[in-house]
C-alpha positions as semicolon CSV with decimal commas, in nm:
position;residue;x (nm);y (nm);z (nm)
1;X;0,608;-2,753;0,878
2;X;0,841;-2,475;0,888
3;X;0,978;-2,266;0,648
4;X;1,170;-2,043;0,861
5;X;0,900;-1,840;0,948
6;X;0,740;-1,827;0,612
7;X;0,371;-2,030;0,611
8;X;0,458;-2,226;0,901
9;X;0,252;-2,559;0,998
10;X;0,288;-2,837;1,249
11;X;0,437;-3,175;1,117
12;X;0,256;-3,344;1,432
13;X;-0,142;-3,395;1,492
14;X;-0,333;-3,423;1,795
15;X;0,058;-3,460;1,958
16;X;0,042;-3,823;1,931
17;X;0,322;-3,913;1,662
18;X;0,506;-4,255;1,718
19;X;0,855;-4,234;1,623
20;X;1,056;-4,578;1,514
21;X;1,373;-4,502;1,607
22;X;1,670;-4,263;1,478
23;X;1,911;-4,291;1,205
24;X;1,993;-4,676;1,101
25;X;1,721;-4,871;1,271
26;X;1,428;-4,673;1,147
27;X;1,307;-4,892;0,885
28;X;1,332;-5,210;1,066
29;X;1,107;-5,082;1,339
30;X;0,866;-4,945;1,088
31;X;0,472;-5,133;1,067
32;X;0,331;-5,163;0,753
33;X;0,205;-4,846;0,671
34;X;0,425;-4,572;0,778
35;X;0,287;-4,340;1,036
36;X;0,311;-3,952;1,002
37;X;0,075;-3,626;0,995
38;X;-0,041;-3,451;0,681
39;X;-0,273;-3,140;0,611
40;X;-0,490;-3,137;0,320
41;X;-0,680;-2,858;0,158
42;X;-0,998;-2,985;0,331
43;X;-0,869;-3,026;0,638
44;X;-0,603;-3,248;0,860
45;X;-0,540;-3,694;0,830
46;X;-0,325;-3,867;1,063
47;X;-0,123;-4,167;0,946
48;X;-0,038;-4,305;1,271
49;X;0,229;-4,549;1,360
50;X;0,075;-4,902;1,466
51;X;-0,080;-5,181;1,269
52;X;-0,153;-5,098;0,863
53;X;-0,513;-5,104;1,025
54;X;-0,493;-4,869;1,295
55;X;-0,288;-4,647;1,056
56;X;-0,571;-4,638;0,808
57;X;-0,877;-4,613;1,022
58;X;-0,750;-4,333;1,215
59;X;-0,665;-4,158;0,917
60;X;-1,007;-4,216;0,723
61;X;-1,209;-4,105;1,064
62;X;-1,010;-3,778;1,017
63;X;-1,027;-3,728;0,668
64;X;-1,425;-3,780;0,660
65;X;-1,430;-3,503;0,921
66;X;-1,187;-3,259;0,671
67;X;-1,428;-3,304;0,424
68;X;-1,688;-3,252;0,567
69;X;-1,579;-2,921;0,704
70;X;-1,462;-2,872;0,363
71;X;-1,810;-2,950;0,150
72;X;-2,096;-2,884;0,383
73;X;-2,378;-3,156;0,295
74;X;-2,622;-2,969;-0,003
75;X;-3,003;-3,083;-0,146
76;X;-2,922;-3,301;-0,486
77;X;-3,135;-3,579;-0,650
78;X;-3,028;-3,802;-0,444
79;X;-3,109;-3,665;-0,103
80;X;-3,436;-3,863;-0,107
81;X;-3,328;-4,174;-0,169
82;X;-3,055;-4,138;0,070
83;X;-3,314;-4,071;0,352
84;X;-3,512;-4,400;0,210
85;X;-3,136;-4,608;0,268
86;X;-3,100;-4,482;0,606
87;X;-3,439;-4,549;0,723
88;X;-3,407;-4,905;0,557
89;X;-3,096;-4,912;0,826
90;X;-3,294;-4,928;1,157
91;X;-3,498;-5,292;1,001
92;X;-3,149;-5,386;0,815
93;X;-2,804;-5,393;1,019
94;X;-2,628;-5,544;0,720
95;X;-2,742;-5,306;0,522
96;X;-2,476;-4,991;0,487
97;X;-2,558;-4,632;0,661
98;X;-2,662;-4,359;0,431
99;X;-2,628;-4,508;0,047
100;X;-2,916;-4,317;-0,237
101;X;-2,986;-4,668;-0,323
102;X;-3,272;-4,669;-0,569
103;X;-3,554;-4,875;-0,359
104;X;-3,777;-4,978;-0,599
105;X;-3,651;-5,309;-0,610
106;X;-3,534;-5,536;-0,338
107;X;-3,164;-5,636;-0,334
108;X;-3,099;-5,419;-0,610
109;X;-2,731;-5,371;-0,690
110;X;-2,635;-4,987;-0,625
111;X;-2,551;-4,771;-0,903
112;X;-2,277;-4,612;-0,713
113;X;-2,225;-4,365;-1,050
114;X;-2,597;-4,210;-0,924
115;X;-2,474;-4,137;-0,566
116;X;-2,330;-3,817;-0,426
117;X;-2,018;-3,757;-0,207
118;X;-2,264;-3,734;0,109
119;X;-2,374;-4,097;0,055
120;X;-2,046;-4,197;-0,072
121;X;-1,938;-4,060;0,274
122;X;-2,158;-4,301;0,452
123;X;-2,047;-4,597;0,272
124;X;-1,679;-4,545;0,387
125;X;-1,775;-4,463;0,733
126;X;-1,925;-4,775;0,761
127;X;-1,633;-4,994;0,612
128;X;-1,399;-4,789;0,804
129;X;-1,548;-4,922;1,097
130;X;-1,579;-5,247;1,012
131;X;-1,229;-5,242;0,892
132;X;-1,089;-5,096;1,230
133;X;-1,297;-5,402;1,407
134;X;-1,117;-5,638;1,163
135;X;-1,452;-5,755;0,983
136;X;-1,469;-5,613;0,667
137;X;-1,738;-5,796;0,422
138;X;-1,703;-5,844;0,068
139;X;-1,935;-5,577;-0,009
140;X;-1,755;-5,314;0,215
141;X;-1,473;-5,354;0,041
142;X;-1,654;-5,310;-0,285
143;X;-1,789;-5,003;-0,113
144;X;-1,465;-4,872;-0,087
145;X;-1,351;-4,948;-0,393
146;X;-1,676;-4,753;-0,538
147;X;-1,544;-4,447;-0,321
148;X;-1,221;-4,463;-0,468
149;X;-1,351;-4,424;-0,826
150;X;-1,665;-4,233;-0,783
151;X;-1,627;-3,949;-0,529
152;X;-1,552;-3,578;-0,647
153;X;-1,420;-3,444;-0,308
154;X;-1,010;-3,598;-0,368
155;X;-0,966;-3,663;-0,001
156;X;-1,275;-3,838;0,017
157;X;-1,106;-4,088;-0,252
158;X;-0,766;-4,099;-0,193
159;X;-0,908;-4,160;0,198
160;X;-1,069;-4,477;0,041
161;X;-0,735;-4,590;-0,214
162;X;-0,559;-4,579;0,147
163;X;-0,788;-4,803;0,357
164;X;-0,785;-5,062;0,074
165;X;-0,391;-5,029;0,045
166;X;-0,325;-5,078;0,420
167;X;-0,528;-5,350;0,429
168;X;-0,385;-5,491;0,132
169;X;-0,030;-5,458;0,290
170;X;-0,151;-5,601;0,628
171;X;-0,236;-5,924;0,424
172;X;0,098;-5,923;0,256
173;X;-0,025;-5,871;-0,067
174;X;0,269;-5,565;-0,086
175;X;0,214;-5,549;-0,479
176;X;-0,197;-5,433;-0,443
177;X;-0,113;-5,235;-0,170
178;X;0,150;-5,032;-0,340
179;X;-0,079;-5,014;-0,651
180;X;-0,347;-4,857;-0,414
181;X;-0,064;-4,646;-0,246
182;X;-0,001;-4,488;-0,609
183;X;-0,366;-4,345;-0,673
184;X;-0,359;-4,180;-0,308
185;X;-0,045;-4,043;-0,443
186;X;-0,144;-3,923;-0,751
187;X;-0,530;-3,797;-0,624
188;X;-0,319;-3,591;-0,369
189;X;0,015;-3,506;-0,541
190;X;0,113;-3,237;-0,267
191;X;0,022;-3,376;0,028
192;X;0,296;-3,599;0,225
193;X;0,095;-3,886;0,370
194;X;0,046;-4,049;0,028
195;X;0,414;-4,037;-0,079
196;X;0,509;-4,149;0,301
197;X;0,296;-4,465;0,329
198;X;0,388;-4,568;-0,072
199;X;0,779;-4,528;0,009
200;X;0,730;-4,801;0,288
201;X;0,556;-5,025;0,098
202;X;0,793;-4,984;-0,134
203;X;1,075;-5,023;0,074
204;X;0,869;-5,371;0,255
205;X;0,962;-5,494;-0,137
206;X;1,294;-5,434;-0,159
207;X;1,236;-5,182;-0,414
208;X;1,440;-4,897;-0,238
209;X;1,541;-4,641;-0,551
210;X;1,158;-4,602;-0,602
211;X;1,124;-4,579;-0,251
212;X;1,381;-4,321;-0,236
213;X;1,177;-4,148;-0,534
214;X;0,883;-4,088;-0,290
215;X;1,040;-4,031;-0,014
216;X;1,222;-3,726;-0,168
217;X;0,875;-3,595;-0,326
218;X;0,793;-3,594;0,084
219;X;1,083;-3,399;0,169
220;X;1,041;-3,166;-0,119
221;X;0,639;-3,119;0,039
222;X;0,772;-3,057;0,384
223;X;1,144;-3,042;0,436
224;X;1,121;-2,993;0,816
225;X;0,987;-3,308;0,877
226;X;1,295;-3,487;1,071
227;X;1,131;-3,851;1,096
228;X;1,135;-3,829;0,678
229;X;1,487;-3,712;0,661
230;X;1,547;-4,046;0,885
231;X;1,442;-4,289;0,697
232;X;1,571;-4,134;0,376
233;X;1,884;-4,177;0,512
234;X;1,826;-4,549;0,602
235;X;1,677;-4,580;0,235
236;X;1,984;-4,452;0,083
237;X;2,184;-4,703;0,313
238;X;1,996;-4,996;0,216
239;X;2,018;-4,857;-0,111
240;X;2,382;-4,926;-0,111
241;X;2,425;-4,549;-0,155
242;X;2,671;-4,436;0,150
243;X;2,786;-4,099;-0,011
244;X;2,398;-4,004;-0,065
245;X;2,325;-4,126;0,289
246;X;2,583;-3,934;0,495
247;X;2,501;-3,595;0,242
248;X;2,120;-3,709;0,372
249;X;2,204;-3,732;0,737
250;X;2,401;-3,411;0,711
251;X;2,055;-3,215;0,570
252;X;1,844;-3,401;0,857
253;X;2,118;-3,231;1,101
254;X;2,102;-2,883;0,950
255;X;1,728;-2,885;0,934
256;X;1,710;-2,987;1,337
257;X;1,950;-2,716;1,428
258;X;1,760;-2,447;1,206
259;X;1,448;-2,534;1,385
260;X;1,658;-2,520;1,709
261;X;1,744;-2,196;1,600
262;X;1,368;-2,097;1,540
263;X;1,313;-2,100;1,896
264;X;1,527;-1,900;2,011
265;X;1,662;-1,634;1,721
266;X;1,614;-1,272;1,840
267;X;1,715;-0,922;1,665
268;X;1,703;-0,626;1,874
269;X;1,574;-0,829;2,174
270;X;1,245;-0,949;1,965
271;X;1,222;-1,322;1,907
272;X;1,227;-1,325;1,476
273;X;0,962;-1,602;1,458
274;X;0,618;-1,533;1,545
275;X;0,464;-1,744;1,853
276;X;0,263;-1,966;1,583
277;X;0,626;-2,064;1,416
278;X;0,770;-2,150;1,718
279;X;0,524;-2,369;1,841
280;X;0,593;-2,511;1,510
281;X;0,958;-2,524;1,551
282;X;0,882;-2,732;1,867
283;X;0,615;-2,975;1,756
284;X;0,883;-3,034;1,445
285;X;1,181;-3,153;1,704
286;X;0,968;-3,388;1,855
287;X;1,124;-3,594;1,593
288;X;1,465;-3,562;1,709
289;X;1,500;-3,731;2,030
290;X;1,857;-3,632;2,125
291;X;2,030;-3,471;2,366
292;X;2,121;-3,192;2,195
293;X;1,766;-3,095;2,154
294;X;1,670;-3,148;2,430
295;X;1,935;-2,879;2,577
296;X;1,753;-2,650;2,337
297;X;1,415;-2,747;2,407
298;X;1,492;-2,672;2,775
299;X;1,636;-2,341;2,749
300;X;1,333;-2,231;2,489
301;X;1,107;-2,347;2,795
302;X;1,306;-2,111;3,043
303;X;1,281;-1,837;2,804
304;X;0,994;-1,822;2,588
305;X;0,754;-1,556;2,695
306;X;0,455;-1,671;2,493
307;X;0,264;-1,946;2,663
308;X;0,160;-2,141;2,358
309;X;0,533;-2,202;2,272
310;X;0,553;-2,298;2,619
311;X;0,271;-2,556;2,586
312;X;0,448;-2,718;2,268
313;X;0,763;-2,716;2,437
314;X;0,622;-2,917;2,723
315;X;0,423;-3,160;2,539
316;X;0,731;-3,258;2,284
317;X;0,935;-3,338;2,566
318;X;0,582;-3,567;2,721
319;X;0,626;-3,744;2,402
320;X;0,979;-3,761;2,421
321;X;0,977;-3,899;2,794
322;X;1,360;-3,830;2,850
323;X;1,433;-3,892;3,207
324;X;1,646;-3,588;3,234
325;X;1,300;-3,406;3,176
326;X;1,138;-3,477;3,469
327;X;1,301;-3,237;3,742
328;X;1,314;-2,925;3,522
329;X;0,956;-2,961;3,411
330;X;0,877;-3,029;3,838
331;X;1,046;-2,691;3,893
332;X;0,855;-2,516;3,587
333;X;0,512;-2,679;3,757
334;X;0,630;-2,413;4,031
335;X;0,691;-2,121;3,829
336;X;0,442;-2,174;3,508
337;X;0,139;-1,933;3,551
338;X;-0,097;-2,028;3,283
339;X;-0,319;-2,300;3,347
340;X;-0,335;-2,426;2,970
341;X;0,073;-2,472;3,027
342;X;0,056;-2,615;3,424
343;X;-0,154;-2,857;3,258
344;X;0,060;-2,989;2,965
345;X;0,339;-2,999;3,205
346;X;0,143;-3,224;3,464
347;X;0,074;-3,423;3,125
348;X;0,436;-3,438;3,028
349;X;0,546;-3,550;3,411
350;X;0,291;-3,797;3,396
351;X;0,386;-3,993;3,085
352;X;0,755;-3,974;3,148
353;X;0,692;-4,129;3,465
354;X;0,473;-4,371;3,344
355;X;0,713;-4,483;3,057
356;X;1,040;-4,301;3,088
357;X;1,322;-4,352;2,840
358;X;1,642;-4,345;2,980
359;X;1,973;-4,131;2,752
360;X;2,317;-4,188;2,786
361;X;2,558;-3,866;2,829
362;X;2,747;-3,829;2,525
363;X;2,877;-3,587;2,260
364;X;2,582;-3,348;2,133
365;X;2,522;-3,409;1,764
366;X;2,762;-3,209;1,551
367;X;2,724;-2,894;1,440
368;X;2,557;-2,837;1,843
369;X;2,702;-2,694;2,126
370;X;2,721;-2,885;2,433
371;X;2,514;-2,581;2,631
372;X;2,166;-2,452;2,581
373;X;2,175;-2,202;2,321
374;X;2,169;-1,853;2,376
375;X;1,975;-1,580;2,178
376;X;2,159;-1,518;1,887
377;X;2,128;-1,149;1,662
378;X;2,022;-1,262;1,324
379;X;1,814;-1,264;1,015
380;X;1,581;-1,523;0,911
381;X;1,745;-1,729;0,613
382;X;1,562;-1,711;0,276
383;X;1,238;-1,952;0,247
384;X;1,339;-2,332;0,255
385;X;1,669;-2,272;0,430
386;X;1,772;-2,418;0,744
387;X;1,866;-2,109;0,993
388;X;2,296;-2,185;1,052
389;X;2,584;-2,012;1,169
């Protein structure tokens, strides 16, 4: 996200976002769980766009690695006995990887209140995979369930909350899933993914003013994030609410100019944004497939000198796959120098090519001018504030 310069972070992960559409349209195209990037204090999840199943299990994989980065594994009572469980793995496939089950007794239920994070860890790893192979057993999903009430590390539960609510909302049960949806939200009150993927669900039910509710807690977590201003517009419209729809549409267009701004906005011939914002700035429009930025993406490439903002410039417009792309990107292939950039650009040529999405010349969105921007003398606007003329 971008804040004009002021703690900057990317709204994408792993550049491998799926966006549904623009404007009206959005929700309609939308899967079950709705797909975006978040950062958490441990680490980074990724709520991708695809079945509620793929959205969770990608998501969980990467949240078990930001907490484990987060809470490096220490000795505790239960160390032992979680060494005993995972050797009882290698004679047992059904039996789960890595619980401190007490093994005194055979079959014994677990006392999941006796086991730490570490084991708790190994429990959801195994019914996340079992859940991304579409076999989840009864038990697993008591597993998860366990996580969700017993871990201390919050992603760790919230992680679990969100398996069982995608799930949930893949089976149609809407009503458990949004239930689930709520604790993520809650365990994680600033972090975007959990307000995202409950505003869908809520949405799914026809229950759009409490969808709107969570969908403006996202914006207020990370106003740059384009896709969200989207489909808070669409909520608004399905809402019945056309006044609060076009004001909605109208932030969504100053926030996409200020970051088109962010790319290029200089004062005495240095760029006002450091490199890492820019990137930023780039990875952000991604989101706004348009011509109008792509004009600006396409003179930033042309001008940047830094050869990270280069490489984010290249790979939004891979994911973007305009047509129009292809023949400036061939001629930077000539010119580009660094090899980290040559081979983002090769990356970019290759998936438009592969699936190219064709644009229609037309009126720039307003408030854009219908050539690339130029460098512009300026200060950065205050924290939270779209850069504008």
């Amino acid at each position: 996200m971008v804040r004009n310069g002021d703690g900057a972070r990317a709204t994408l992960s792993s550049w491998a976002p799926t966006l549904p559409g623009v404007a009206c349209g959005t929700l309609g195209a939308m899967p079950s769980a709705r797909g975006r990037s978040a950062h958490t204090k441990g680490g980074s999840w990724l709520l991708s766009h695809g079945s509620a199943a793929e959205a969770w299990s990608l998501a969980s994989l990467l949240i078990l690695g930001a907490w484990g980065c987060s809470k490096a594994p220490t000795p505790s009572a239960n160390t032992e006995a979680s060494a005993t469980a995972r050797a009882s793995e290698a004679s047992d496939s059904t039996q789960p990887e890595g619980p401190a089950a007490p093994p005194a007794v055979a079959n014994e239920p677990l006392d999941y209140a006796t086991l730490d994070d570490d084991a708790l860890a190994s429990l959801y790893k195994k019914a996340a995979d079992a859940l991304d192979e579409g076999a989840l057993s009864a038990s697993q999903r008591e597993h998860l369930e366990a996580v969700g009430e017993h871990a201390d590390d919050p992603h760790l539960r919230a992680n679990a909350w969100l398996a069982l609510g995608s799930r949930a909302q893949d089976a149609g049960r809407l009503e458990e899933a949004i239930g689930h949806f709520r604790r993520v939200a809650l365990i994680l009150p600033e972090e975007p993914a959990g307000h995202a993927v409950l505003a869908m669900a809520l949405a799914a039910r026809e229950q759009y003013d409490e969808a709107i509710s969570a969908q403006e807690k996202l914006i207020e977590i990370d106003p740059d994030d384009l896709q969200a201003w989207l489909i808070w517009g669409e909520l608004e419209v399905k809402a019945g609410h056309s006044e609060k729809a076009a004001k909605v549409y109208a932030g969504y267009e100053m926030r996409r100019k200020g970051l088109l701004d962010g790319l290029t906005l200089q004062r005495d011939g240095a760029y006002r944004l450091r490199p890492k914002d820019r990137v930023d700035c780039a990875v952000a429009l991604a989101a706004a497939p348009d011509n109008g930025t792509a004009m600006g993406l396409l003179y930033a490439l042309s001008s940047d000198p830094d050869a990270s903002v280069r490489e984010a410039l290249v790979r939004t417009m891979g994911f973007q796959r305009f047509v129009g792309y292809l023949k400036p990107l061939e001629h930077h292939l000539t010119v580009e120098l660094e090899t980290s950039v040559k081979v983002a650009t090769l990356e970019a040529i290759g998936a438009i090519r592969a699936d190219p999405v064709e644009t229609r010349p037309g009126v720039a969105p307003a408030g854009d001018a219908a050539t690339p921007p130029k460098p512009r003398e300026g200060l950065v606007a205050p924290k939270g504030a779209p850069v504008a003329d």
